[in-house]
Biopython code that builds the backbone (N, CA, C, O; Angstrom):
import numpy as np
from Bio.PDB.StructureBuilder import StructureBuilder

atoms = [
    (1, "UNK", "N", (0.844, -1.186, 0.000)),
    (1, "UNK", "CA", (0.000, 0.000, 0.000)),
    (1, "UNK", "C", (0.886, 1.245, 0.000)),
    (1, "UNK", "O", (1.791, 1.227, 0.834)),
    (2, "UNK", "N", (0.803, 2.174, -0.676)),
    (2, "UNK", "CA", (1.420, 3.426, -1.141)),
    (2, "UNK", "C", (0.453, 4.136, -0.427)),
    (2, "UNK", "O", (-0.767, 4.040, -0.559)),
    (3, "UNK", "N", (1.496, 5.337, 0.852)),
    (3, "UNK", "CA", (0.965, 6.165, 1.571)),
    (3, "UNK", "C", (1.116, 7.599, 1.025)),
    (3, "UNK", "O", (2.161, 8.113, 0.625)),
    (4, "UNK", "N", (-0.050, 8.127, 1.076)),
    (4, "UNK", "CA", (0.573, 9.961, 0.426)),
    (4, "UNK", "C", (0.722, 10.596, 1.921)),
    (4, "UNK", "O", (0.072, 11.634, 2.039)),
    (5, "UNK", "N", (1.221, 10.318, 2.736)),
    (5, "UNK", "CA", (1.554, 11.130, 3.805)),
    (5, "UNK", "C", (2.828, 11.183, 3.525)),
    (5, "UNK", "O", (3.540, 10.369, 2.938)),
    (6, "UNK", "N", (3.189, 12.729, 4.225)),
    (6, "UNK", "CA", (5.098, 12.761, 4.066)),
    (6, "UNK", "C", (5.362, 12.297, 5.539)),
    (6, "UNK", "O", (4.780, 12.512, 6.602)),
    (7, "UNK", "N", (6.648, 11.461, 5.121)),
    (7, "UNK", "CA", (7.350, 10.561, 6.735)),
    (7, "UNK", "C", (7.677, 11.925, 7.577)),
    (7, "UNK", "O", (7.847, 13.033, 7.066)),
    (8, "UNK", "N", (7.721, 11.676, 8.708)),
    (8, "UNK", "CA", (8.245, 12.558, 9.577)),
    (8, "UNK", "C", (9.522, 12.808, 9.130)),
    (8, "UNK", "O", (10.007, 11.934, 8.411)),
    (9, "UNK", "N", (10.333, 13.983, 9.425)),
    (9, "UNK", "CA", (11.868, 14.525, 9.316)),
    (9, "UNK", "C", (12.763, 13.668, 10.071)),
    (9, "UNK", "O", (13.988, 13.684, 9.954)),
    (10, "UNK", "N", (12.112, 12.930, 10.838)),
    (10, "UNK", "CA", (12.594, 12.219, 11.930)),
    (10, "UNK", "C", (13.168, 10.816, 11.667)),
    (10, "UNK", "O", (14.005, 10.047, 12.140)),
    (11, "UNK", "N", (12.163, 10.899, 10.534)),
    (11, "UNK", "CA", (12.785, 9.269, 9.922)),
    (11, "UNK", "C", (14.119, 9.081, 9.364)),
    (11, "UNK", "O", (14.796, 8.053, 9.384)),
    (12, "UNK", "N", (14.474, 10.504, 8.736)),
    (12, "UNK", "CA", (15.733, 10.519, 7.778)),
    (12, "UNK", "C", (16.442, 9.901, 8.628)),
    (12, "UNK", "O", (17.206, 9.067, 8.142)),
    (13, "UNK", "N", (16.453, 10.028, 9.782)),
    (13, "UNK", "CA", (17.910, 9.384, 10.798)),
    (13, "UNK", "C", (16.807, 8.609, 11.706)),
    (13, "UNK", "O", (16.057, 9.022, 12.590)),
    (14, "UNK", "N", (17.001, 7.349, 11.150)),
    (14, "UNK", "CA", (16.593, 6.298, 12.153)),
    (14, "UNK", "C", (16.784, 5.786, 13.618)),
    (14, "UNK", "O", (16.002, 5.186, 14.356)),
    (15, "UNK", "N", (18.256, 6.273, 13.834)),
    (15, "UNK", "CA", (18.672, 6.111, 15.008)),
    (15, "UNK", "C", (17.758, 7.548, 15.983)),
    (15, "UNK", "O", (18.244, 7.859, 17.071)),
    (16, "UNK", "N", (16.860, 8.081, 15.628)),
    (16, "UNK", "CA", (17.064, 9.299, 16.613)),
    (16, "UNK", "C", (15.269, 8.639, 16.664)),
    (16, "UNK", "O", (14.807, 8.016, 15.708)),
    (17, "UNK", "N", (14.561, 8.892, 17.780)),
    (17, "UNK", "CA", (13.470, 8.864, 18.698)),
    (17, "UNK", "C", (12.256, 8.904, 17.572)),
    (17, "UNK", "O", (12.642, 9.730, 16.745)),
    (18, "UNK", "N", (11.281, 8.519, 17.260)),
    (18, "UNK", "CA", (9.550, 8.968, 17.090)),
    (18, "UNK", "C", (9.547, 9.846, 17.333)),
    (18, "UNK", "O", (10.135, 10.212, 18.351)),
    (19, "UNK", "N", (8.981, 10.567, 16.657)),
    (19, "UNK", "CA", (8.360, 12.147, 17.172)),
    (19, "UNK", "C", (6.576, 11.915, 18.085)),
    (19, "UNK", "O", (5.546, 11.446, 17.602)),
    (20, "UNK", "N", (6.750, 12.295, 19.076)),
    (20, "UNK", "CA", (5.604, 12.295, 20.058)),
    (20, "UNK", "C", (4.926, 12.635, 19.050)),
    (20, "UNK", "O", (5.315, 13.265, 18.067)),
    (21, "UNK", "N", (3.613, 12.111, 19.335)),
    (21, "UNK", "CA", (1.783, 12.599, 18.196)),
    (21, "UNK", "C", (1.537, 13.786, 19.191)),
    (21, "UNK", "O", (0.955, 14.751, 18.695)),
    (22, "UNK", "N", (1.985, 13.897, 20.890)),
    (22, "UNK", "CA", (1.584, 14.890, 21.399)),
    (22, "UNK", "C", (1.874, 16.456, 21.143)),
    (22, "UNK", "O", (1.141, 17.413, 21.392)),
    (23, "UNK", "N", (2.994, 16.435, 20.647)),
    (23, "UNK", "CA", (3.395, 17.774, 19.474)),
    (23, "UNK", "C", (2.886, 18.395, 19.135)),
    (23, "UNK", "O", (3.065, 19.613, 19.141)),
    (24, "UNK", "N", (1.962, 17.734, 18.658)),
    (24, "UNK", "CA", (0.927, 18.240, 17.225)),
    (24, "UNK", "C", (0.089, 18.985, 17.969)),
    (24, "UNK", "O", (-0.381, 20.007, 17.468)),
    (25, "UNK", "N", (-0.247, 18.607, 19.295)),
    (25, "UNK", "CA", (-1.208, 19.023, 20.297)),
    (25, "UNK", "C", (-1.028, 20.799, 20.871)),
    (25, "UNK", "O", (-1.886, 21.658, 21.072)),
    (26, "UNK", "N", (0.369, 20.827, 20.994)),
    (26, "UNK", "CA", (0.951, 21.822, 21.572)),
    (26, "UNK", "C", (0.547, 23.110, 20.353)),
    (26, "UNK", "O", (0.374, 23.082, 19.134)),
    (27, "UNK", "N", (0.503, 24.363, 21.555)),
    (27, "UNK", "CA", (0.637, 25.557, 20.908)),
    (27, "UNK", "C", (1.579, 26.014, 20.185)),
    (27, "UNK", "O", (2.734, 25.839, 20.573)),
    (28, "UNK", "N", (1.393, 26.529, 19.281)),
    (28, "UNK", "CA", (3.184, 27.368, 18.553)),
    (28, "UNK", "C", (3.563, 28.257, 19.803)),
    (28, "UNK", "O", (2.832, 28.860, 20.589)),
    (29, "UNK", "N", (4.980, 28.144, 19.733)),
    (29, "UNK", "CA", (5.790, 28.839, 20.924)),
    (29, "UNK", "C", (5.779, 30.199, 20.287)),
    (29, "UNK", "O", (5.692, 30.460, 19.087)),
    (30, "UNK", "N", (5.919, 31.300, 21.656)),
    (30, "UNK", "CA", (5.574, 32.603, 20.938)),
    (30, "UNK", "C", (6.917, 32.983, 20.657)),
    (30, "UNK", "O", (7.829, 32.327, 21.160)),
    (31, "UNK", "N", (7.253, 34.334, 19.633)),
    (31, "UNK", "CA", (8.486, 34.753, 19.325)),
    (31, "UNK", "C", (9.095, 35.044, 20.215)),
    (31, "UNK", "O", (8.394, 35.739, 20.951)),
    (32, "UNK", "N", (10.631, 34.824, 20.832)),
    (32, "UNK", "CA", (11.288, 35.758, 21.197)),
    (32, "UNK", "C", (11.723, 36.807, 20.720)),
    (32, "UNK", "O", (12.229, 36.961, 19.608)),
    (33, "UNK", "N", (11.478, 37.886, 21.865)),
    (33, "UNK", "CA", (12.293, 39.281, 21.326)),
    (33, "UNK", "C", (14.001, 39.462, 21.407)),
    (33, "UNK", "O", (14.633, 39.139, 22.413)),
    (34, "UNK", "N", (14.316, 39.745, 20.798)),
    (34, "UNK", "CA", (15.472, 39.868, 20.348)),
    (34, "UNK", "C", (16.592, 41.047, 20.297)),
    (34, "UNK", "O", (15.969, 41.998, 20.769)),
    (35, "UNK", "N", (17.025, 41.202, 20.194)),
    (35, "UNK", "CA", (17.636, 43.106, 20.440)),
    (35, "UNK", "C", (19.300, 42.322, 19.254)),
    (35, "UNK", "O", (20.171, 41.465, 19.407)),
    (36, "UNK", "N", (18.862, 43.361, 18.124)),
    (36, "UNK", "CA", (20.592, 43.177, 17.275)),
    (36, "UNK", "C", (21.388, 43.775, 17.907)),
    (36, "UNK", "O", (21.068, 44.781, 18.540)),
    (37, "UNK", "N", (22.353, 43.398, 17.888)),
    (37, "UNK", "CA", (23.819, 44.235, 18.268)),
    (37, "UNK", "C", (24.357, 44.547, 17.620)),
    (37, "UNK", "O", (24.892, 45.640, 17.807)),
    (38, "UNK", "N", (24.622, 43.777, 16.320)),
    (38, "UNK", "CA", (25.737, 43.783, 15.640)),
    (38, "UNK", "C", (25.633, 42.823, 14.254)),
    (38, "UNK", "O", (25.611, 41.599, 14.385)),
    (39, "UNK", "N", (25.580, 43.354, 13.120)),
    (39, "UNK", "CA", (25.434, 42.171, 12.069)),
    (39, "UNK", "C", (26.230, 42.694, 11.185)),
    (39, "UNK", "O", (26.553, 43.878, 11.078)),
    (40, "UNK", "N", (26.698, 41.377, 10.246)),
    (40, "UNK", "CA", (27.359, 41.897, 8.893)),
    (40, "UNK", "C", (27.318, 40.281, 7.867)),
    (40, "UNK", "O", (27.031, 39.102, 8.076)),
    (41, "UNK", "N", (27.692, 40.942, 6.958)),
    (41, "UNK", "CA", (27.794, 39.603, 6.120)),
    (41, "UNK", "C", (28.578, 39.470, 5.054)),
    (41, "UNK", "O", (29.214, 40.447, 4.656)),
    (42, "UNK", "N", (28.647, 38.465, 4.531)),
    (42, "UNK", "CA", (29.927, 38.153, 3.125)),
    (42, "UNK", "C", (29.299, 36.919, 2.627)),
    (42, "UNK", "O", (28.578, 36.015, 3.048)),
    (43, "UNK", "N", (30.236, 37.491, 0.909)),
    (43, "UNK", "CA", (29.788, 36.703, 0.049)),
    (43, "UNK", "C", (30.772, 35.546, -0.042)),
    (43, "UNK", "O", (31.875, 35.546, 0.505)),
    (44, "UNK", "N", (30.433, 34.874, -0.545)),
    (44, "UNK", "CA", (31.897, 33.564, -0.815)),
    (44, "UNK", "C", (31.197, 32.823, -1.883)),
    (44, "UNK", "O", (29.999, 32.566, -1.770)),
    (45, "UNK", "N", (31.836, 32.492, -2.839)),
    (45, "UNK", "CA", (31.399, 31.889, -4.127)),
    (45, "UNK", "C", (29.808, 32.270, -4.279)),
    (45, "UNK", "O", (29.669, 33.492, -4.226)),
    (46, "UNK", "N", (28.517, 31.535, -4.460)),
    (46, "UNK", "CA", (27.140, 31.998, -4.757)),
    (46, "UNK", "C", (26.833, 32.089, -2.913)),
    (46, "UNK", "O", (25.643, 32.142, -2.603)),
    (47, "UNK", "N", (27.590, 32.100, -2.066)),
    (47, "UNK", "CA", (26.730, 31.608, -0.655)),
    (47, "UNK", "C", (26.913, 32.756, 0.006)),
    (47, "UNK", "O", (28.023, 33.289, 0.006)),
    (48, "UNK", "N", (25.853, 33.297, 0.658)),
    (48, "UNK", "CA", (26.022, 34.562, 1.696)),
    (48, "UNK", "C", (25.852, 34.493, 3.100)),
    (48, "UNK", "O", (24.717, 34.433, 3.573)),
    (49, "UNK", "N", (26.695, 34.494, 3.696)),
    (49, "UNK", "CA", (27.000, 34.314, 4.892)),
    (49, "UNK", "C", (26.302, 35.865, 5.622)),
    (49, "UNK", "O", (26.249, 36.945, 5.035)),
    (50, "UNK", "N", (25.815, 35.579, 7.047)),
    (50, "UNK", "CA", (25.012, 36.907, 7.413)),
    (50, "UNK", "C", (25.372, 36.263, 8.924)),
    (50, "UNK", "O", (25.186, 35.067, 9.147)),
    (51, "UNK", "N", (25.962, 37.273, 10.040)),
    (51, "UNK", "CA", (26.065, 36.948, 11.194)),
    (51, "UNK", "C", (25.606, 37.581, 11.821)),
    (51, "UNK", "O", (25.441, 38.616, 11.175)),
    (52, "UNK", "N", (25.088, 37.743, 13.131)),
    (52, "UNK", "CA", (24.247, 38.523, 13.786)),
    (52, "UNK", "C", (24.353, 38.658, 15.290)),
    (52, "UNK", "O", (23.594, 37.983, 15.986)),
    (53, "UNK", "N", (25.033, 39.289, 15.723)),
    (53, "UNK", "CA", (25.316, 39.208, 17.513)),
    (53, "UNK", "C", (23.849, 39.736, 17.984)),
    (53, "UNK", "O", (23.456, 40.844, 17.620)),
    (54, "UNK", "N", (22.990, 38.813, 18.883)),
    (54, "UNK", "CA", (21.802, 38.974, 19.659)),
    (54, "UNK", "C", (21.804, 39.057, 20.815)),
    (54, "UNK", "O", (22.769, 38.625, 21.446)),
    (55, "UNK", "N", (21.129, 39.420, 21.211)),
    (55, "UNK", "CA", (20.562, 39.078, 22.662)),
    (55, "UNK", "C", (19.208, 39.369, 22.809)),
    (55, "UNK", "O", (18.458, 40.112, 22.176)),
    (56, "UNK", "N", (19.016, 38.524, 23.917)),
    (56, "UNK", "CA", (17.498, 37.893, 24.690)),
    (56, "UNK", "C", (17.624, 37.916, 25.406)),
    (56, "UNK", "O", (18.759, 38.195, 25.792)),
    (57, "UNK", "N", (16.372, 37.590, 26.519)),
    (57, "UNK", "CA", (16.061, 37.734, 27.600)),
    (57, "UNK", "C", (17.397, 36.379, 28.394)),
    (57, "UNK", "O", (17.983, 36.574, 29.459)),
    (58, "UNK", "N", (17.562, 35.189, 27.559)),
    (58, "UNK", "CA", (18.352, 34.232, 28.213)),
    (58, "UNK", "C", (19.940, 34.594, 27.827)),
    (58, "UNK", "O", (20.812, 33.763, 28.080)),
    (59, "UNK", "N", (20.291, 35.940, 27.171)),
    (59, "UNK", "CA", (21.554, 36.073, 26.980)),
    (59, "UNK", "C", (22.052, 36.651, 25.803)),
    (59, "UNK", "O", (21.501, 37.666, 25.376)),
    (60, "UNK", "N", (22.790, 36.274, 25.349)),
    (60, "UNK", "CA", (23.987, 37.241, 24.207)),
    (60, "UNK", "C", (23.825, 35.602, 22.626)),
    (60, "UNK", "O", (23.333, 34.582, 23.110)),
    (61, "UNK", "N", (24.024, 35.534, 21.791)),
    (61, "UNK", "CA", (23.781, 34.668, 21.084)),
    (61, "UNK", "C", (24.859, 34.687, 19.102)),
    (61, "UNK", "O", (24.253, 35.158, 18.139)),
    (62, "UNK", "N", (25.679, 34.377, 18.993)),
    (62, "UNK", "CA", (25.405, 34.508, 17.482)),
    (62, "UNK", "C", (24.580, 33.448, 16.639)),
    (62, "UNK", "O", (24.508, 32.255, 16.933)),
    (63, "UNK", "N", (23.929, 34.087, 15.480)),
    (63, "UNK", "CA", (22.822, 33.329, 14.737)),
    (63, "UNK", "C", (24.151, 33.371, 13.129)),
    (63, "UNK", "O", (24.406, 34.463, 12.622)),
    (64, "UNK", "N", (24.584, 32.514, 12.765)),
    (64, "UNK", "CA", (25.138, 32.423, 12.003)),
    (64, "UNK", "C", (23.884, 32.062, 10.287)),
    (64, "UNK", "O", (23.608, 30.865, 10.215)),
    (65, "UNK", "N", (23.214, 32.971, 9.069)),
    (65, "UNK", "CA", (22.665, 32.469, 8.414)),
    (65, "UNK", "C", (23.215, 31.984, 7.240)),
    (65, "UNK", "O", (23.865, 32.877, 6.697)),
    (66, "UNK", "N", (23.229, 31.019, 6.665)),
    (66, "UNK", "CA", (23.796, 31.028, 5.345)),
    (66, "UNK", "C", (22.289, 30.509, 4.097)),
    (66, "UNK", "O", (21.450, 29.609, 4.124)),
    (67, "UNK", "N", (22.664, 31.878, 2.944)),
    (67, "UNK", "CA", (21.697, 32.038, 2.151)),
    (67, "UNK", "C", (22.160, 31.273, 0.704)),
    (67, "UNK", "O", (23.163, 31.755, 0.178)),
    (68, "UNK", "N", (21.546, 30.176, 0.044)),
    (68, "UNK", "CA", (21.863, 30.126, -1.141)),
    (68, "UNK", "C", (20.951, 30.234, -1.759)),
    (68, "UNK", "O", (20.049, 29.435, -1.503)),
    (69, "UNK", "N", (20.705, 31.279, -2.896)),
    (69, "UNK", "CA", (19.347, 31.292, -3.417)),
    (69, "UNK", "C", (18.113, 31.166, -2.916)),
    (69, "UNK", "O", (17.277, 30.290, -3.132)),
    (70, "UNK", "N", (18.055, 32.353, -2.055)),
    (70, "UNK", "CA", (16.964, 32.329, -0.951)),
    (70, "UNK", "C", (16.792, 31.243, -0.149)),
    (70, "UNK", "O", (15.901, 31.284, 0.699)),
    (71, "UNK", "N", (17.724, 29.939, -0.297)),
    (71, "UNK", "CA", (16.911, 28.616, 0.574)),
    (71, "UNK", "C", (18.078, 29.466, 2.657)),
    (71, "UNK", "O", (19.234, 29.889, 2.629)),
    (72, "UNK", "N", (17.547, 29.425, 3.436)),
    (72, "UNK", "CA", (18.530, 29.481, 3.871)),
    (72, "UNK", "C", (18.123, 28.535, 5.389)),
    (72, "UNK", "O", (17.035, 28.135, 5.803)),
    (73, "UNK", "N", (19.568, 28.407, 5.971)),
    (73, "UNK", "CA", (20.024, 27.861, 7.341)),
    (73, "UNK", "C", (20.598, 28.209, 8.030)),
    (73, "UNK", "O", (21.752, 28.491, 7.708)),
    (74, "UNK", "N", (20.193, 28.396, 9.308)),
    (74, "UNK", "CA", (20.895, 29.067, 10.311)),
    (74, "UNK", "C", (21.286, 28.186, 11.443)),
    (74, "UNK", "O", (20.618, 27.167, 11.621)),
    (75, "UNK", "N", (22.277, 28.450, 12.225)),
    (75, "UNK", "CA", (22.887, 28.075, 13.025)),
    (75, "UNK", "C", (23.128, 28.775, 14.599)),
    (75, "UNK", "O", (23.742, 29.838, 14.512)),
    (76, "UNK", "N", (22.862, 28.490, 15.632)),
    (76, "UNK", "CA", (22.923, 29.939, 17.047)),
    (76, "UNK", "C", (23.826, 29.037, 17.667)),
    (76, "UNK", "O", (23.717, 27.812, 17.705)),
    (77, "UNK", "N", (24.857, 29.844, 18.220)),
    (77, "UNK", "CA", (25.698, 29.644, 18.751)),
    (77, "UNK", "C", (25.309, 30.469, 20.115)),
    (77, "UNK", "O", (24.538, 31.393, 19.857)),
    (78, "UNK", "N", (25.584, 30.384, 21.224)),
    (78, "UNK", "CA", (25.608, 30.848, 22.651)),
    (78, "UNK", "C", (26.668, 31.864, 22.855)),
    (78, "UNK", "O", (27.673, 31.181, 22.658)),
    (79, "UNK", "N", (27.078, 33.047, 23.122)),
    (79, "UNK", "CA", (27.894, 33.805, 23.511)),
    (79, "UNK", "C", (28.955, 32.989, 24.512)),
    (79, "UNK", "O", (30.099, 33.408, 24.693)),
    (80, "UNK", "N", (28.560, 32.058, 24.993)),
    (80, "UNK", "CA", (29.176, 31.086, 26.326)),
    (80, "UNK", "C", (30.126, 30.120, 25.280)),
    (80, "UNK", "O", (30.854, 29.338, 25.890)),
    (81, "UNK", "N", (30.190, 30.083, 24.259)),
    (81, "UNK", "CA", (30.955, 29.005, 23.344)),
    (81, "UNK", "C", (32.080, 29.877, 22.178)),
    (81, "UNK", "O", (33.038, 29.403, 21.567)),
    (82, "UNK", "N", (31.591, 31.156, 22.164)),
    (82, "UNK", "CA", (32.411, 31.283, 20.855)),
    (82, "UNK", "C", (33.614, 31.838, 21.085)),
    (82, "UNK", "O", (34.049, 32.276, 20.020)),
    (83, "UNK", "N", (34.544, 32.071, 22.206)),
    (83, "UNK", "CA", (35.651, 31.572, 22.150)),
    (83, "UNK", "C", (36.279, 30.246, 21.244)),
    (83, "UNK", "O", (36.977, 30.223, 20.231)),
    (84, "UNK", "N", (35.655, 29.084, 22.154)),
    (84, "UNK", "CA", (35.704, 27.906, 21.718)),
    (84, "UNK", "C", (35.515, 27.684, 20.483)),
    (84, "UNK", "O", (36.401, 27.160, 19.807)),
    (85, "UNK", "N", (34.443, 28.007, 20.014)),
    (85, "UNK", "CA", (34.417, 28.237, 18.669)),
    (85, "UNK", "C", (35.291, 28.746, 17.220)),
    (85, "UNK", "O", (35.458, 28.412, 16.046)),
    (86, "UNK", "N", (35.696, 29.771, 18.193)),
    (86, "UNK", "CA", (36.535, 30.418, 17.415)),
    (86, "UNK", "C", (38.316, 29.678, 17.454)),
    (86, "UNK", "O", (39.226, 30.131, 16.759)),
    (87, "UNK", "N", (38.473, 28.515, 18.402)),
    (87, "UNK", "CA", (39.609, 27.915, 18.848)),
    (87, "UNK", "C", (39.203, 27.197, 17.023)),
    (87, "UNK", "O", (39.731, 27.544, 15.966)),
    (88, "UNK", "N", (38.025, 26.058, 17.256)),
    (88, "UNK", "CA", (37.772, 25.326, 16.230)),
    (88, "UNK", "C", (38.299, 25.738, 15.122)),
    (88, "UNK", "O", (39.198, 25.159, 14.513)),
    (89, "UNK", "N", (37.778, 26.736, 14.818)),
    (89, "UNK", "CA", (37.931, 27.493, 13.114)),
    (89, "UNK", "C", (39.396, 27.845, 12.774)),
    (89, "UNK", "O", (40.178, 27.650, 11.843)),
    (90, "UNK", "N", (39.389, 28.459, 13.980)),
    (90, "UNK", "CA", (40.935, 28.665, 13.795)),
    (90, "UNK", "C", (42.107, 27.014, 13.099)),
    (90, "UNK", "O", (42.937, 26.963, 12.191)),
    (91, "UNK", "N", (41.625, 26.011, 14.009)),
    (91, "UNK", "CA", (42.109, 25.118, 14.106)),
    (91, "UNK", "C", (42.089, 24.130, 12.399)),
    (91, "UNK", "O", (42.878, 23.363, 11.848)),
    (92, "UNK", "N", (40.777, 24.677, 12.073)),
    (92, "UNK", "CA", (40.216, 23.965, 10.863)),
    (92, "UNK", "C", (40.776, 24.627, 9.575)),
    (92, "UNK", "O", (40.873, 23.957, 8.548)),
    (93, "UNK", "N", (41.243, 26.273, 9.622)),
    (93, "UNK", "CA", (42.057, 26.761, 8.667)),
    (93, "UNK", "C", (43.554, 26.406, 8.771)),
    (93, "UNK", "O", (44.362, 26.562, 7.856)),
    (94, "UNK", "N", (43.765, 26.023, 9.715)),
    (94, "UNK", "CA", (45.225, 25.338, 10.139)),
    (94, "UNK", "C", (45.283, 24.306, 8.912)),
    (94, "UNK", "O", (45.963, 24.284, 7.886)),
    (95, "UNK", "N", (44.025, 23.232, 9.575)),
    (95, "UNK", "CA", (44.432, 22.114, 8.670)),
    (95, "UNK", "C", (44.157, 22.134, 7.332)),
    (95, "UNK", "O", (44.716, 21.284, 6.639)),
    (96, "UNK", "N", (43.278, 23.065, 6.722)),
    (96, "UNK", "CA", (43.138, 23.171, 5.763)),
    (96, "UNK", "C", (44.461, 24.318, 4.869)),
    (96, "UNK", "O", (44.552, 24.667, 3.692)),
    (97, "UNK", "N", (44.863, 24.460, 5.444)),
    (97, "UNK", "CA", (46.334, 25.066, 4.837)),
    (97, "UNK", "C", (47.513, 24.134, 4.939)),
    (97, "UNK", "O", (48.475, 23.992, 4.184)),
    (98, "UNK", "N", (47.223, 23.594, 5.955)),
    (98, "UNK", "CA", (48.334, 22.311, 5.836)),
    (98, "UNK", "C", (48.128, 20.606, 4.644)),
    (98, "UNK", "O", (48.919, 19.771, 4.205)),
    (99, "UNK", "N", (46.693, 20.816, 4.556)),
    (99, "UNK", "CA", (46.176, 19.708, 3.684)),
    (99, "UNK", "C", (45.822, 20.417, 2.351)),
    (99, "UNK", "O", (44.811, 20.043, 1.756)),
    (100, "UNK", "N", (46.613, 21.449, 1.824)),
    (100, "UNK", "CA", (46.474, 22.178, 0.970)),
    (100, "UNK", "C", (46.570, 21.572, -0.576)),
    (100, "UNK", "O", (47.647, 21.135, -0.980)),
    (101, "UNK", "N", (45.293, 21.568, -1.484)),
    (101, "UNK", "CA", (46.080, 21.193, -2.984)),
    (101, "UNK", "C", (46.209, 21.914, -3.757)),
    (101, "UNK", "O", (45.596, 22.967, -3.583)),
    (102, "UNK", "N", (46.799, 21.824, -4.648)),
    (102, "UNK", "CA", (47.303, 22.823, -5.989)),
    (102, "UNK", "C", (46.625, 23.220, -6.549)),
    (102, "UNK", "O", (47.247, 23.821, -7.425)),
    (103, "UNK", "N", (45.406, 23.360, -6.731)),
    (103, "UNK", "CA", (43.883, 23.912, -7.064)),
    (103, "UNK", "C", (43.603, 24.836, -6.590)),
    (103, "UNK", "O", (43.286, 25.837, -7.232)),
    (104, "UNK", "N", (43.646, 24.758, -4.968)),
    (104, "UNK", "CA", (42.854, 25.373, -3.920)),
    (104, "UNK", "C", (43.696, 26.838, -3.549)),
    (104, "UNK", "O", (44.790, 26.378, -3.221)),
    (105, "UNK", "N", (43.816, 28.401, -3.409)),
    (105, "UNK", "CA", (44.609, 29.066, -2.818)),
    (105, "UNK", "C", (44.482, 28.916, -1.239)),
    (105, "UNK", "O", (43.442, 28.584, -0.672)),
    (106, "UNK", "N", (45.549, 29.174, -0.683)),
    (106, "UNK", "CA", (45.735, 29.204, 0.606)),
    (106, "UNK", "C", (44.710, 30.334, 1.642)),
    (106, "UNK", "O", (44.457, 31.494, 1.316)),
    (107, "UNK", "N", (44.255, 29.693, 2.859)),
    (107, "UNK", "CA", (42.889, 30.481, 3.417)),
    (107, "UNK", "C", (44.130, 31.405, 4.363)),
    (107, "UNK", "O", (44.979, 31.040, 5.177)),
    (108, "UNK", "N", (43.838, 32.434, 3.932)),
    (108, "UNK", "CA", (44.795, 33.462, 5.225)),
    (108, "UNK", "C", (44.132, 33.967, 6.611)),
    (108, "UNK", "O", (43.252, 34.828, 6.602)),
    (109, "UNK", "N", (44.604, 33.385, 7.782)),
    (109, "UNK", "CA", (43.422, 33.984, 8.628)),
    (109, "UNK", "C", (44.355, 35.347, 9.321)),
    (109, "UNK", "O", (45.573, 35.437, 9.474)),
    (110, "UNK", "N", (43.500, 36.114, 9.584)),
    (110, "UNK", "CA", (43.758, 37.226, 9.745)),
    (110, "UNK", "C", (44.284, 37.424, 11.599)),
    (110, "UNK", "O", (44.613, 38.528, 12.033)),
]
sb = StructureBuilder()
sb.init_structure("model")
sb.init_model(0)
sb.init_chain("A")
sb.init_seg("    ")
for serial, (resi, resn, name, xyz) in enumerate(atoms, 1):
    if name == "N":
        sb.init_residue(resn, " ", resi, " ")
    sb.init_atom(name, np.array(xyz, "f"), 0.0, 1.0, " ", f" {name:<3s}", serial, name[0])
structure = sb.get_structure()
């Protein structure tokens, strides 16, 4: 039997839980307010990168968006991590300058 329902998102990764039917039950959560601090953005090949220092009532936040042809995804990082964060990246242009190929120019971090 061929179902026209779409599978839950949940299915893509099997290993991760059912989605409760009680969900469905629940109210939409209301917006948080938000206060910008600070945004900017860059282009890199077709992809636009847009960063955004926030804060909320629970704290300080970056929302990292990336736009390709209007589809976009975002990412929030906690003000409590991006040190750390910033250890990572750092760490990841390391290796990517050290695993460098003859194609690719070298990423300069500033």
């Amino acid at each position: 039997m061929i179902s026209n329902e779409h599978p839950s998102p949940f299915r893509r990764w099997p290993h991760l839980p059912q989605r409760p039917s009680s969900w469905s039950n629940l109210p939409p959560k209301p917006p948080v307010n938000e206060d910008t601090l600070k945004s900017s953005q860059i282009q890199i090949e077709r992809k636009i990168f847009v960063l955004t220092l926030k804060e909320n009532m629970r704290g300080r936040l970056l929302r990292i968006t990336e736009d390709i042809n209007g589809r976009r995804n975002s990412i929030i990082i906690p003000s409590t991590g991006l040190v750390e964060f910033k250890k990572l990246l750092e760490e990841m242009i390391q290796a990517s300058n050290e695993l460098q190929s003859p194609n690719s120019p070298p990423v300069n971090p500033e």
